[in-house]
GUDREN-86293 format. One line per 5 residues: for each residue x, y, z of C-alpha. Coordinates in nm, 3 decimals. Example, Ala and Ser with C-alpha at 12.3 -4.5 7.8 and 13.67 -1.06 7.14 Angstrom:
GUDREN-86293
1.230/-0.450/0.780 ~ 1.367/-0.106/0.714
***
This chain:
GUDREN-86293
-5.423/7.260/-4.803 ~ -5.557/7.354/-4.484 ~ -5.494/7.036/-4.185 ~ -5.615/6.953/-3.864 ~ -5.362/6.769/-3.662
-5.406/6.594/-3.354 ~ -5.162/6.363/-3.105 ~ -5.309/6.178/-2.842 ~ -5.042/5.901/-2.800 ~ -4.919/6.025/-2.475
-4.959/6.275/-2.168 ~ -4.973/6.570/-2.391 ~ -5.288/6.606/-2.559 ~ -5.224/6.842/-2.860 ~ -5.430/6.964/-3.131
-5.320/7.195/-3.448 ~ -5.413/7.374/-3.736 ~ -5.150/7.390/-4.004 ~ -5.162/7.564/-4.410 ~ -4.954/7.469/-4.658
-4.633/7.389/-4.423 ~ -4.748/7.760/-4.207 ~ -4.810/7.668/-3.828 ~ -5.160/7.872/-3.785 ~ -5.252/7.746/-3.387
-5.121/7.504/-3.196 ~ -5.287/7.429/-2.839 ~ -5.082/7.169/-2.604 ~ -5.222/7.046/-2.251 ~ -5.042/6.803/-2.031
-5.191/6.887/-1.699 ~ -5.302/6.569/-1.667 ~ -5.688/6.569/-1.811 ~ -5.802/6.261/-1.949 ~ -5.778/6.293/-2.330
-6.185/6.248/-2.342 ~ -6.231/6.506/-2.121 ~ -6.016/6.780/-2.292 ~ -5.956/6.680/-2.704 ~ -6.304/6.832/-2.761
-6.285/7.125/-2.578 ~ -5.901/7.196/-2.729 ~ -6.068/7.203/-3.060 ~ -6.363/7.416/-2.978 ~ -6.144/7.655/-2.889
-5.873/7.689/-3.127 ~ -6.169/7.698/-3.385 ~ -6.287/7.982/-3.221 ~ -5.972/8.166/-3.165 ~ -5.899/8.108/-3.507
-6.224/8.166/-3.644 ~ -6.144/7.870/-3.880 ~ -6.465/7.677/-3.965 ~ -6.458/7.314/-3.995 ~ -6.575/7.300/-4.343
-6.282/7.443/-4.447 ~ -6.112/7.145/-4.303 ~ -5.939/6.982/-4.642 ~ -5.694/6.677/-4.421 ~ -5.691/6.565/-4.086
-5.371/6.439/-3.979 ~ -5.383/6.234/-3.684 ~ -5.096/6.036/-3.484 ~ -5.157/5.645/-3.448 ~ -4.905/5.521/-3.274
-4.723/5.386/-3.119 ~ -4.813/5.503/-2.762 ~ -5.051/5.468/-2.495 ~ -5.355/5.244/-2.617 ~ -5.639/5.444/-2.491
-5.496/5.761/-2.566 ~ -5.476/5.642/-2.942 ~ -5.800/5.476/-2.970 ~ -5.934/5.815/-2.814 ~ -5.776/6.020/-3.096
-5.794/5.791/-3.385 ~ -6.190/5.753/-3.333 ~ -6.236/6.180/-3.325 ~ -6.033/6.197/-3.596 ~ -6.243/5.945/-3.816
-6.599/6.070/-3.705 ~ -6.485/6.445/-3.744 ~ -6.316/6.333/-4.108 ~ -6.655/6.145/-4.175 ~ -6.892/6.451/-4.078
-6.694/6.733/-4.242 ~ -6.630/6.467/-4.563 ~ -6.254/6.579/-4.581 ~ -5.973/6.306/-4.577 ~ -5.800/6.167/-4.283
-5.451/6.032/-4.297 ~ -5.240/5.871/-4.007 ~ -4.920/5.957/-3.900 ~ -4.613/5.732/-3.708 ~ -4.616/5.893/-3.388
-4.213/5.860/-3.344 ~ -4.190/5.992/-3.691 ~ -4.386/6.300/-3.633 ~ -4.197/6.388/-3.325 ~ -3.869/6.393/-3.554
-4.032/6.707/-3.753 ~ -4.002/6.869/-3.403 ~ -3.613/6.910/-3.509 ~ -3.490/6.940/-3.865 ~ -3.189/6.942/-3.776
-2.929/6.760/-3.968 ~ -2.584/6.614/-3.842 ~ -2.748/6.438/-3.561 ~ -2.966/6.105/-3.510 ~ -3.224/6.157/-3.343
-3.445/5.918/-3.160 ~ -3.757/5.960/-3.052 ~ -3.861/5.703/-2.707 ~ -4.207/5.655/-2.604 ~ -4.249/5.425/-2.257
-4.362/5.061/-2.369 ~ -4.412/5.008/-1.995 ~ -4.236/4.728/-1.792 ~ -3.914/4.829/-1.860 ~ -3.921/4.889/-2.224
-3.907/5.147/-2.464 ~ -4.088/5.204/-2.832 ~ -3.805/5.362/-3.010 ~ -3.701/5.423/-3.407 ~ -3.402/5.658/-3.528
-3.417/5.926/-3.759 ~ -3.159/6.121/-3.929 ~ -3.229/6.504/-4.171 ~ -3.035/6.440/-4.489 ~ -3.102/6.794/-4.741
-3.381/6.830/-4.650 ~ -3.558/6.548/-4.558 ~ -3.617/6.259/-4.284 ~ -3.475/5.956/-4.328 ~ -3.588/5.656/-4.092
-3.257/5.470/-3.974 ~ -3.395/5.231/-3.725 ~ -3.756/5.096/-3.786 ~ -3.969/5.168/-3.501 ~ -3.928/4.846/-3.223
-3.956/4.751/-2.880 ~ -3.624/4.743/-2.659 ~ -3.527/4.739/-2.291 ~ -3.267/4.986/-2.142 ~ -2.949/4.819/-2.222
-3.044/4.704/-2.610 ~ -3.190/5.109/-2.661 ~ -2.789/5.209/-2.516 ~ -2.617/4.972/-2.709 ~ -2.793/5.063/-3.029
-2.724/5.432/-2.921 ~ -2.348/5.363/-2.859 ~ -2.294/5.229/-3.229 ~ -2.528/5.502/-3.419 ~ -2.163/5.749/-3.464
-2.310/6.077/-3.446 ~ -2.399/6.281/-3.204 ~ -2.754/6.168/-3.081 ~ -3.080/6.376/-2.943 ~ -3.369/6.178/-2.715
-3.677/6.280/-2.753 ~ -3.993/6.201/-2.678 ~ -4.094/6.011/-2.301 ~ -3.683/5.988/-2.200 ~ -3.675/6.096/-1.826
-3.607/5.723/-1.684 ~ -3.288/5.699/-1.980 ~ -3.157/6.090/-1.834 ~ -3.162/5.973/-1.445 ~ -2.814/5.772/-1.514
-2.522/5.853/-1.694 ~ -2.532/5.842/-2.027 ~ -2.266/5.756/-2.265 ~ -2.080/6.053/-2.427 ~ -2.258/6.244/-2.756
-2.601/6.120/-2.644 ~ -2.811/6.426/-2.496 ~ -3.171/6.508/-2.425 ~ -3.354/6.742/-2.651 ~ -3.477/7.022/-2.468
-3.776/6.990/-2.317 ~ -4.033/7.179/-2.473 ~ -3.902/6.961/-2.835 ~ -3.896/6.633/-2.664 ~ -4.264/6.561/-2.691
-4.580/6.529/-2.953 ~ -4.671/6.821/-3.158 ~ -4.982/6.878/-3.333 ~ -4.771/7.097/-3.603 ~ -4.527/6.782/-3.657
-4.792/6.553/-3.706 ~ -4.930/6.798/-3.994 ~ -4.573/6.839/-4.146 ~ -4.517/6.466/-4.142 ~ -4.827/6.413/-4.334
-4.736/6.564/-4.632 ~ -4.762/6.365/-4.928 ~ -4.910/6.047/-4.751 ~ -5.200/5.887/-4.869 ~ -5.544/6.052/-4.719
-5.893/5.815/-4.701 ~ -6.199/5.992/-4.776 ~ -6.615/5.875/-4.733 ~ -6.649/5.525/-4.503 ~ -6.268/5.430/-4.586
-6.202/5.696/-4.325 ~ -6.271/5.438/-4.105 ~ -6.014/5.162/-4.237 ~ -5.746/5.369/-4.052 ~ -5.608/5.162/-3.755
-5.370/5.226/-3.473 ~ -5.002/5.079/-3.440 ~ -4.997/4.947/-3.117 ~ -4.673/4.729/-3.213 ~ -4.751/4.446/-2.891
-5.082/4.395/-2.730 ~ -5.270/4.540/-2.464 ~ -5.166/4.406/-2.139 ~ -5.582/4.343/-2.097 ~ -5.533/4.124/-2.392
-5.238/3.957/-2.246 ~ -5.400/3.881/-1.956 ~ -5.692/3.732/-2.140 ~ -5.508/3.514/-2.322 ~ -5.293/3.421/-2.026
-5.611/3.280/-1.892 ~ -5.738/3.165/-2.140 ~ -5.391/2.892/-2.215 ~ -5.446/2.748/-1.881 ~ -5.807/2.657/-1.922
***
């Protein structure tokens, strides 16, 4: 099973090419390109360092959130027309969940955080138990002080990953520590390895596949702010 993967949820724009569980490229830009102006070009060019074709494309994994809302509408909507085109199935991917497969490590929780803006974080917790990833904490929104006190009571050591720099600039409580950085964030590879065994959509289903923005825009907050008072 050869799979495309792609992450757009956040800064990092990374793309990936991953058979049967082997990582074969993996190409990872955060220098702060829009994800329209470089997802294309990423892919152009791993297919051509590769000298994979994209009919040999069987899955396309592809991260749907949560995270930033244009980044995910930008890499959900590549990842259905390219599934379409090629005809090979698409399947979506939890973008916390993914970022967990960065580190299968077990004795830890770790818990991927993804900024929800205004203060708040998306956040779920994961733990490896033989083998595999089990989901402790549903994904949610949570401020600061609800994300430490959840931390406080998890009893094992925990790892941050994921968009944690404003959590690391005070003191944290003792166990809790930051992954290192190049594991914190998205990775094409993880968003392959995650998809294993979920359910892929093929022909015009591709297109069923939505993101999981968890709240609303704050464009569609705004509308319908405006919209109460008239």
């Amino acid at each position: 099973m050869l799979t495309l993967a792609l992450d757009t949820a956040t800064g990092v724009c990374t793309v990936g090419l991953v058979q049967d569980g082997h990582v074969l490229a993996e190409y990872d830009i955060s220098v702060g390109l829009t994800h329209s102006e470089g997802l294309m070009p990423q892919l152009d060019q791993m297919f051509a360092r590769t000298g994979i074709k994209k009919e040999e494309i069987d899955r396309i994994a592809v991260s749907i959130g949560p995270g930033s809302f244009t980044g995910l509408r930008i890499g959900l909507a590549a990842a259905e027309a390219m599934a379409y085109a090629w005809q090979c199935g698409i399947c979506g991917v939890n973008t916390l969940q993914a970022m967990a497969y960065n580190i299968p490590l077990a004795g830890v929780v770790l818990v991927p955080v993804l900024d929800a803006q205004k203060g708040n974080y998306y956040t779920a917790f994961y733990e490896w138990v033989s083998g595999e990833l089990k989901e402790l904490q549903p994904v949610e929104m949570a401020d600061r002080e609800t994300l430490l006190q959840q931390l406080q009571r998890c009893g094992k050591p925990v790892l941050l990953m994921g968009e944690c720099e404003r959590l690391l600039k005070q003191d944290l409580p003792a166990g809790i520590l930051a992954a290192p950085e190049p594991m914190r964030l998205p990775k094409a590879s993880s968003v392959a390895l995650a998809a294993e065994g979920r359910k892929v959509l093929t022909g015009e289903d591709v297109f069923t596949l939505r993101p999981y923005y968890i709240r609303k825009s704050e464009a569609e907050e705004l509308w319908e702010k405006r919209h109460k008072k008239e």
